[in-house]
C-alpha positions in Angstrom: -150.7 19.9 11.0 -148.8 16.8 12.2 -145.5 16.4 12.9 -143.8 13.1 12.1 -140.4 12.9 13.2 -137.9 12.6 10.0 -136.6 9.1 10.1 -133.6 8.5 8.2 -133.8 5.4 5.7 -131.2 3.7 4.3 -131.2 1.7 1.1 -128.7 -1.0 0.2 -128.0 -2.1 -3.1 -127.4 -6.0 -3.2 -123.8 -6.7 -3.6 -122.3 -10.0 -5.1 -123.8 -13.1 -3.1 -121.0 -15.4 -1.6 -121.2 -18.8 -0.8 -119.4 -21.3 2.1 -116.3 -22.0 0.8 -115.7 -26.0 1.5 -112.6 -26.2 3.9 -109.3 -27.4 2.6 -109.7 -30.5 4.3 -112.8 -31.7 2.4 -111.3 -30.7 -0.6 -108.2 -32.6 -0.2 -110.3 -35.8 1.4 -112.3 -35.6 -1.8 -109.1 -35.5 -4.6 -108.0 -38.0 -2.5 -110.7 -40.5 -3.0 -111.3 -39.7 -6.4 -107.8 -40.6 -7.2 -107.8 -43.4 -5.1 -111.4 -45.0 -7.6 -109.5 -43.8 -10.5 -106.7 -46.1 -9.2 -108.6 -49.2 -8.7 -110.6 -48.8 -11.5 -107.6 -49.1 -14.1 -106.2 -51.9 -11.7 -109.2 -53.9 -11.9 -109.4 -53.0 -16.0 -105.7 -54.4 -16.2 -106.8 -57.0 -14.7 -109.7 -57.8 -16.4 -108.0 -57.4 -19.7 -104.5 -59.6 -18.9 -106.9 -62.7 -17.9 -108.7 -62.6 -20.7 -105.4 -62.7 -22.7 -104.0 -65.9 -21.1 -107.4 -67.3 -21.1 -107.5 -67.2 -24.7 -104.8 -70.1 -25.7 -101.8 -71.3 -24.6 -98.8 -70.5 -25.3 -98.1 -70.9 -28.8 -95.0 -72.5 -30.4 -94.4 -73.3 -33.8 -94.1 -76.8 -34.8 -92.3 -76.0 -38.0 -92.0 -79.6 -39.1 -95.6 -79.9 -39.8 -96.7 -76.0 -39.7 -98.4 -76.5 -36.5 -98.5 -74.7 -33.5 -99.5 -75.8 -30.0 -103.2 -75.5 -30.5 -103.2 -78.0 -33.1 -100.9 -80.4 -31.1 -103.3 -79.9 -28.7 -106.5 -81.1 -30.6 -104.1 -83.9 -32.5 -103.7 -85.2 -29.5 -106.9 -85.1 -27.9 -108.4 -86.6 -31.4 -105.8 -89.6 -30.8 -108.0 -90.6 -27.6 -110.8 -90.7 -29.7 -113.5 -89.2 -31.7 -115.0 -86.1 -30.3 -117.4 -83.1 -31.4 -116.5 -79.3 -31.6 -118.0 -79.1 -28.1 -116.0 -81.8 -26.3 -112.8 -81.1 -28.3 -113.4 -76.8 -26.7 -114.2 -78.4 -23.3 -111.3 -80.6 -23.1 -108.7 -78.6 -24.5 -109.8 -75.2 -23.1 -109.9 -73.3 -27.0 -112.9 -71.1 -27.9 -114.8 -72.3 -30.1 -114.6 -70.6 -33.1 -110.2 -71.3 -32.5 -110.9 -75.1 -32.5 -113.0 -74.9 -35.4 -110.6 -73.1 -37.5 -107.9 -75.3 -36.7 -110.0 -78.4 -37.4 -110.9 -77.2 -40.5 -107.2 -76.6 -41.6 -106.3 -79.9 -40.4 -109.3 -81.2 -42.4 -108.1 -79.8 -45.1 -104.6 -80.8 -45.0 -106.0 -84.4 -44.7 -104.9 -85.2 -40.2 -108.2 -84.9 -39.5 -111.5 -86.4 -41.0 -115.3 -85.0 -39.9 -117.9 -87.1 -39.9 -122.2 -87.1 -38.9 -123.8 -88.9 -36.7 -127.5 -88.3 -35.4 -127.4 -84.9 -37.1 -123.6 -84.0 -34.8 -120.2 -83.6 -36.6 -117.9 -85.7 -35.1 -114.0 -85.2 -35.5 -111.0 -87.9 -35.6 -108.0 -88.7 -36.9 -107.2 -89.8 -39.9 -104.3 -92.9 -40.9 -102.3 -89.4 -41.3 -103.1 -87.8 -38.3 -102.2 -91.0 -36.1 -98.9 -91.2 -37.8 -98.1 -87.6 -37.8 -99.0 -87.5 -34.1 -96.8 -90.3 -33.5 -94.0 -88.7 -35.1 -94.8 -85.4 -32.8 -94.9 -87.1 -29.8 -91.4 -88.8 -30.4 
């Protein structure tokens, strides 16, 4: 018969696994420069959002002799250089589109302004109306 010494075993049971904690300084560095993003990010929205606002017209003021406002003094006046398309009348006086077409249109209709084709464009200008009405603006 052989004799093996006893050895003793122990067994451990696995206890709850722990993780490196970050340090207090990466934690702090990281709030930090997520609040400092957040903060730009909103400042550049504001931004973003206050341009397009003051890009969209100028300042408007009623005209309450005629029911106009400054858009429409605007494109009166420009008509009273001359003819012009939608295009031209946007580029000169700095209006969308879609705002100088509305406001031609009501100005149609009300009889200042006349539209006209030529080779298949639309072509705006005043009408005996218009130049006297922007006459009497301008005075």
């Amino acid at each position: 018969f052989l004799l093996l010494p006893l050895m003793e075993t122990t067994t451990t049971t696995p206890g709850p696994q722990t993780s490196p904690q970050p340090s207090e300084g990466a934690v702090t560095s990281t709030i930090l420069i997520l609040a400092l993003a957040a903060a730009a990010t909103t400042a550049l929205l504001m931004f973003i959002i206050m341009k397009r606002r003051f890009e969209k017209a100028p300042e408007i003021e009623p005209l309450l002799e005629y029911g106009f406002d400054e858009r429409d003094k605007v494109i009166l006046k420009t008509l009273g250089t001359g003819e012009a398309t939608l295009s031209d009348l946007s580029k000169t006086t700095g209006l969308n589109k879609s705002v100088v077409w509305r406001r031609l249109e009501r100005l149609r209709e009300l009889g200042y302004v006349e539209k006209i084709y030529s080779r298949g464009k639309s072509i705006y200008r005043l009408t005996e109306r218009g130049y006297k009405t922007l006459k009497e603006l301008d005075s």
